[in-house]
N, C-alpha and C positions, 0 to 999 in steps of 0.2 A: 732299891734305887734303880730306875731306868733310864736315867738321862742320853744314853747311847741309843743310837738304832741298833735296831732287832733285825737283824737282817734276815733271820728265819721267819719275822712274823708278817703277813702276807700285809699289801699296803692297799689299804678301803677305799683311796681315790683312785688307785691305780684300773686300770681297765681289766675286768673281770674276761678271764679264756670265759667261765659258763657264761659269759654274754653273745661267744656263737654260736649256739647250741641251734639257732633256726635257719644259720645262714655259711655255717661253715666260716675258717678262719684264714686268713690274706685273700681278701674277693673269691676264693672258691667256694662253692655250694657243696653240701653235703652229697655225695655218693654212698651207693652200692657196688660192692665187688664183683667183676666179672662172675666172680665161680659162684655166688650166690644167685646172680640171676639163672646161669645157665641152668644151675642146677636144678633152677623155680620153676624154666621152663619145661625142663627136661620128663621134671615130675610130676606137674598138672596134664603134658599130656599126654605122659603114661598111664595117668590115672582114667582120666575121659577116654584111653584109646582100648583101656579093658574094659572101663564100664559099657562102653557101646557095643564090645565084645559080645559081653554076659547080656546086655537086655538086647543086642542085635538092633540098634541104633548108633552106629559108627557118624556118621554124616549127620543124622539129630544133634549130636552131642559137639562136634568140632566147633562149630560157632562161639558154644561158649569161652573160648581161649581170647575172641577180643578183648573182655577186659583185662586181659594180663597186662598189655600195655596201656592200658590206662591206668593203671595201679600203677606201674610201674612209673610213669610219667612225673608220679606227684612228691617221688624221692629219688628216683634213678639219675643217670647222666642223661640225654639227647640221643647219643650214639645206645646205649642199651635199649632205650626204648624205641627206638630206630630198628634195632635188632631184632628186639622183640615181635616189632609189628612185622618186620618180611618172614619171622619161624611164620608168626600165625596166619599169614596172610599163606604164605605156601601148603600149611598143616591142612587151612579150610579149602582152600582150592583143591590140592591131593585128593583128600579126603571124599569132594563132592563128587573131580572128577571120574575116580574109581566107582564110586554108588553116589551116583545124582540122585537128585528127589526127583518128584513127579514129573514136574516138567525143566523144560531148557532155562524158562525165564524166571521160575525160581530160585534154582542152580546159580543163574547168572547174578540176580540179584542179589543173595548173600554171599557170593564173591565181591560186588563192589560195595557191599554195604562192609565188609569188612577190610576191603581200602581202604576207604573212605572214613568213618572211624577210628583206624588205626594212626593213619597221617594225621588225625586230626590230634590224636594223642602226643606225636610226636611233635605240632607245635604249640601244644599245649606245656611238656617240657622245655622244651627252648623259649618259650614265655617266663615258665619257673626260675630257671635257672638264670635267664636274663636280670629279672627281679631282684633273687637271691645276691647275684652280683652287685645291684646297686645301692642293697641294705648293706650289704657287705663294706661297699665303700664310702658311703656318709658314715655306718659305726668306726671307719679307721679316722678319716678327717674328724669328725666329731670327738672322738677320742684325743685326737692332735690339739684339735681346739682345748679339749678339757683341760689338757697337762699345759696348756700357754695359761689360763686361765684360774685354773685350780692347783695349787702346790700341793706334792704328796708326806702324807704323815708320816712319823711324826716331826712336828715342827719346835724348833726349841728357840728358847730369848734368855737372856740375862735372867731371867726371875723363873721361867713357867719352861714346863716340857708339857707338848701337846699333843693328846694322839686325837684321833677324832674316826667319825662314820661317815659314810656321801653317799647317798643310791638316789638316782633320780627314778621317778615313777614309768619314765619313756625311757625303757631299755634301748632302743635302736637309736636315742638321741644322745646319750653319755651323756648328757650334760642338761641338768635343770636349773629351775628358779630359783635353789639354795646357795647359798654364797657364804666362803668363811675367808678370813684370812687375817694373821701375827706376825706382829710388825716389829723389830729388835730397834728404837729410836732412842735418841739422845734425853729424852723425858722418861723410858721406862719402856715398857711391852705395852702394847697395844693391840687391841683384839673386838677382828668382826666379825660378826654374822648377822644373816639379812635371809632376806627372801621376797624376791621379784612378783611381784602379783605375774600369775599367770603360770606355763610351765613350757617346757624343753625349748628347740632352739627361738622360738617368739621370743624371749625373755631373756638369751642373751645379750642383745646387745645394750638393755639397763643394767645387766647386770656387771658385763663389763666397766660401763661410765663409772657403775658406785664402787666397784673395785680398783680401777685405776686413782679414780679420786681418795679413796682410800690412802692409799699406799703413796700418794704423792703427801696428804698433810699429816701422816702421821708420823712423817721424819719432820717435816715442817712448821707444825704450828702444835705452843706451849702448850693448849687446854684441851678439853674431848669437845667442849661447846663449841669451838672455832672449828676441830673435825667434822663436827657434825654440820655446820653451817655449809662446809665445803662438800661433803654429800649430798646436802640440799638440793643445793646449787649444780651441781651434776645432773639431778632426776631433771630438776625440772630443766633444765639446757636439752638433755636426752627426751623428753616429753615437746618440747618445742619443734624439735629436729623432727620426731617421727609423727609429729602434729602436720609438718610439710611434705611427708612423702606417702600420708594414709594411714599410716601404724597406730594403733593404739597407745593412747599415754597408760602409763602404770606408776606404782606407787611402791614404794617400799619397804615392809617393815624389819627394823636392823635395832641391835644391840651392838652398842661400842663400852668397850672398857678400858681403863687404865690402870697397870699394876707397876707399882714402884719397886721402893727395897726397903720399905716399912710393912708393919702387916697389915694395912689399907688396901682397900684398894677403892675405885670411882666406877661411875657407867653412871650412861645416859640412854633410857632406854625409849626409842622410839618406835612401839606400836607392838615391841615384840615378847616372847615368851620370855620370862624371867629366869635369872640363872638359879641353881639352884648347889648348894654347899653340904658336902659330904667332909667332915673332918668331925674325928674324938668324940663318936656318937650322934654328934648334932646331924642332923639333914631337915632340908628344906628350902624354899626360895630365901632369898636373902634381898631383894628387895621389899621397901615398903610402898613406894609412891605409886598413884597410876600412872602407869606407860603414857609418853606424849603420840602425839598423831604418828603415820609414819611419814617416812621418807617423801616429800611432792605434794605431804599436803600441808605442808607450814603457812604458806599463806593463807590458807581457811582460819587459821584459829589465831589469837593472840597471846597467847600462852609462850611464853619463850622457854626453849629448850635447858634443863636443869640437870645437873650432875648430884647424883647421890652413891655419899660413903657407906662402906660396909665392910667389915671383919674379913680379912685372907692371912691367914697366917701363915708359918713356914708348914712345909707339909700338908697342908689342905687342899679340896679338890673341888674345883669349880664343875659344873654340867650347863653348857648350854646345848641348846636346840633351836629348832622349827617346830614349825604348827604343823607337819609331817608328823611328828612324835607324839604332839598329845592330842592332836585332831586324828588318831589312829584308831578303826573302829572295829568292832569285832562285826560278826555274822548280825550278831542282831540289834545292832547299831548302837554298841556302849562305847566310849573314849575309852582309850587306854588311860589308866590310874596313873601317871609319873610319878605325881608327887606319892602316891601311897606307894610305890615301887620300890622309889629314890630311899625311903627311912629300912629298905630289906638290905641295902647296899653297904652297910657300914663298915663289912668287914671285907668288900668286893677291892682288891686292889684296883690304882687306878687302870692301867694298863687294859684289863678287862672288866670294865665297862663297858665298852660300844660293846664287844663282846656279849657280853651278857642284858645288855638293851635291845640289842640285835634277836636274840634269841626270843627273848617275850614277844618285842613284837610280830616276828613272824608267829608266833603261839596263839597273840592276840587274835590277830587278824588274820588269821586261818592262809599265811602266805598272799594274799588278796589286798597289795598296797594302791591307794588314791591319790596320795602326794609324796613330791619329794622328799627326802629326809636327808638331816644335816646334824653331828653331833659334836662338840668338839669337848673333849673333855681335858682341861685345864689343872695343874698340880704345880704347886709353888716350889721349888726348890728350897729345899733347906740351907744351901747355901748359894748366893749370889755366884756366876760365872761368867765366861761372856760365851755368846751364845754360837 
């Protein structure tokens, strides 16, 4: 039984620290330490100042210490590499003044060619670092956005405990075109998942509409068909709006489900991957019908939107997804197997599933992901609570 949070197990919506691994963490950029540079410098040009010793080329050799700070520039702080450029700028001047070359205006000229150069190093840092700071702070607001937008796992209802997975494909964006969310309503749990045509922040704001609409009818209205209607009618409102300001209309494909306190459960599946049931050996999709349009394009077709029943018993384990999961492809361009994955799973508790979905497909796809990924993995309570 896990109905509790795990407060030791780490939470897959929440904002991943290895997500600043490029850009350092509360707007600052990653640094080197003082004694490391000095050190760096201290020892290339003891190096160059013997080797010009031994071949009797001291002043040949000092030049080459410009690129220290240009090295330095592309991890360092501004002030280090600042530092750096006045050792070498001084080291080459020394060096020339003591034994110039041939003439005066050679002398001179790799004296300014190594200002010159060097400063240029040093705004070439303070460009890095400026950058680094403003990835730095769209990943914290982005982040903000996410946690207003996306609840963190696991989530529980009268009927289901939910844990699930979320990695958007646009690291620097926190937040992509997967969308989930479980609803504790007066009819029973209620549960989404969807995906925004498109990816990272472009596709927020359909994805908010079909989320708030969400969460508004599924405390409000009896049936999944009338939620779904009201989804509908959100894209396309959202597609109207951003019809008048240049944006592209998008579409959305989503599975909605409804689980009672029988061992039934409903969904209406519009356009999206089919859930798939792990319980007492059995695995595999559990629907039969083909998926209707998605989300925005109901007015193209005449087909009205259809709820179909299926088997949930106490203790069994829903798996849905996104087309992140089984549009995942390896190096040499094969889909990930889910459903032949899903029948290895039987004796996987639920708990670690994403876990060990997580695993393959970085295996799969050689760490080399293209689309968002969304996973929520669903398990019935054995017995009714409130949530």
């Amino acid at each position: 039984m896990h109905d509790s949070k795990d407060p030791a197990r780490p939470d897959p919506a929440a904002p991943d620290p290895a997500a600043n691994r490029h850009g350092g963490g509360g707007g600052q950029p990653v640094s080197v330490s003082w004694r490391f540079v000095l050190l760096g410098l201290a020892g290339v040009t003891l190096a160059l100042t013997v080797t010009g010793i031994v071949i009797e080329r001291v002043p040949g050799l000092s030049p080459f210490l410009v690129v220290l700070p240009a090295l330095l520039a592309g991890w360092g702080s501004a002030r280090q590499t600042l530092a750096a450029s006045v050792w070498v700028t001084l080291v080459v001047a020394g060096s020339l003044v003591y034994s110039p070359l041939d003439s005066i205006g050679d002398t001179l000229s790799v004296i300014v060619f190594a200002i010159l150069f060097n400063g240029i190093s040093v705004l070439r840092a303070e460009q890095r670092i400026h950058r680094e700071r403003e990835i730095a702070r769209l990943r914290s607001a982005a982040a903000a956005l996410q946690r207003q937008i996306l609840r963190p796992f696991p989530l529980m209802t009268g009927q289901l405990v939910v844990h699930g997975l979320y990695e958007p494909v646009e690291e620097d964006s926190r937040v992509g075109g997967d969308i989930y969310e479980v609803v504790d309503s007066p009819y029973g749990s209620r549960v989404f998942i969807g995906d925004v045509q498109g990816k990272g922040l472009a596709a927020i704001g359909a994805a908010y509409a079909v989320l708030s609409a969400f969460r508004e009818s599924a405390l409000a209205e009896p049936t999944l068909t009338s939620i779904v209607d009201r989804l509908e009618q959100a894209v396309l409102w959202h597609n109207s709006f951003a019809a008048q300001v240049g944006d592209r209309e998008r579409f959305v494909t989503a599975l909605v489900l409804g689980v009672g306190p029988g061992s039934e459960a409903q969904a209406v599946n519009c356009g999206h991957v089919p859930p798939y049931l792990l319980h007492d050996g059995r695995t595999g999709p559990v629907l039969r019908r083909e998926p209707g349009v998605p989300l925005g394009l109901g007015p193209l077709t005449q087909e009205p939107r259809t709820v179909e029943w299926f088997d949930f018993p106490e203790g069994a384990t829903l798996l849905l997804c996104t087309d992140g999961v089984t549009e995942a492809r390896d190096p040499e361009g094969a889909f990930y197997p889910l459903e032949e994955r899903v029948g290895a799973w039987r004796d996987v508790r639920p708990l670690e599933v994403t876990t060990t979905l997580r695993r393959e497909l970085e295996e799969h796809t050689r760490g080399s992901a293209t689309d968002d990924r969304a996973v929520l993995v669903l398990r019935r309570r054995t017995t009714a609570g409130p949530a």
